[in-house]
C-alpha positions as CSV (number, residue, x, y, z in Angstrom):
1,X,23.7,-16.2,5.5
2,X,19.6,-16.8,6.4
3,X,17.4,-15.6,3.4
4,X,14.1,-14.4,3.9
5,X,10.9,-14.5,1.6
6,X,10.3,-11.0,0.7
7,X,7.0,-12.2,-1.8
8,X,5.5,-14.0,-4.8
9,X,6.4,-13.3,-8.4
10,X,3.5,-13.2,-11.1
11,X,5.2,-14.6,-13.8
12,X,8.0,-15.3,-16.2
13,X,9.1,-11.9,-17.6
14,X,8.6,-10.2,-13.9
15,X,11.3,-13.1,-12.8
16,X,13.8,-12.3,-15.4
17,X,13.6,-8.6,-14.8
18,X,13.9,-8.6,-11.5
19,X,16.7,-11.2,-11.8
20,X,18.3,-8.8,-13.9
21,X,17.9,-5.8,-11.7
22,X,19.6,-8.1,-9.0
23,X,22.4,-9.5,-10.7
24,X,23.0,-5.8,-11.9
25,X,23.5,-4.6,-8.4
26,X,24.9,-7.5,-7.4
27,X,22.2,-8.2,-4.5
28,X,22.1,-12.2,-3.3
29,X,18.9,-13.7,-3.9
30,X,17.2,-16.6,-5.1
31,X,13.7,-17.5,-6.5
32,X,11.7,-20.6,-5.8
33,X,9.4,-21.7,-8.9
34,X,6.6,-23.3,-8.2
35,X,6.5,-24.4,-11.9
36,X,6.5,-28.7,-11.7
37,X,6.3,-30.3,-15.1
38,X,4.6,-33.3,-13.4
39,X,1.1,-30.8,-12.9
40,X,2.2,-28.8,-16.0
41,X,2.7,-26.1,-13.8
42,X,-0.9,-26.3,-12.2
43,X,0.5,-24.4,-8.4
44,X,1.6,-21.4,-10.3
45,X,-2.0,-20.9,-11.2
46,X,-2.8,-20.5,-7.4
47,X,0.5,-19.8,-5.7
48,X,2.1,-17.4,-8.2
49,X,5.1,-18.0,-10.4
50,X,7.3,-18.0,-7.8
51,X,9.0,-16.8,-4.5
52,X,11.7,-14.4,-4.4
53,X,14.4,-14.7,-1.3
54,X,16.6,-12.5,0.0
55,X,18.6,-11.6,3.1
56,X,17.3,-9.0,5.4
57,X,20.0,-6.9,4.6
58,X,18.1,-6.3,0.9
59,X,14.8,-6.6,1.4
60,X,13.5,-3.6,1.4
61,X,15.3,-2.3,-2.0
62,X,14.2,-5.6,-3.1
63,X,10.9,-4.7,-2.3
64,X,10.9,-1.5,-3.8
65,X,12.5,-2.9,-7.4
66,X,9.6,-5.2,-7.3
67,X,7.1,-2.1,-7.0
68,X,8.6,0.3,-9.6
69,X,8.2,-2.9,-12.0
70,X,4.6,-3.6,-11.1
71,X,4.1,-0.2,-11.2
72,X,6.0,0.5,-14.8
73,X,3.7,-2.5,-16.2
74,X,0.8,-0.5,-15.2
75,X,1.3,2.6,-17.5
């Protein structure tokens, strides 16, 4: 199974509720932290919190959970 990068995370509580969302529906993923206690997390100031992978076969509904999110925390 080859898992794509479908894009960045901005933080913590973004991860989790998209990791909840997944796990929910039962779609394979797995996210990449950038976190790395040696630099007290120093990337995810400039790269993000973190990358979210996928297969192809989910990346579009994973891109759309990842919208309604960013667009709920908007309102």
């Amino acid at each position: 199974m080859e898992y794509v990068k479908v894009g960045t995370l901005d933080n913590i509580i973004e991860a989790q509720i998209i990791e909840d969302i997944l796990r929910e529906q039962q779609i394979p993923y797995f996210v990449r932290s950038y976190h790395d206690s040696a630099y007290q997390g120093l990337f995810q100031l400039h790269k993000g919190w973190g990358d979210l992978y996928t297969t192809e076969q989910f990346r579009e509904k994973i891109i759309e959970v990842i919208e309604e999110i960013r667009d709920d925390q908007l309102e």
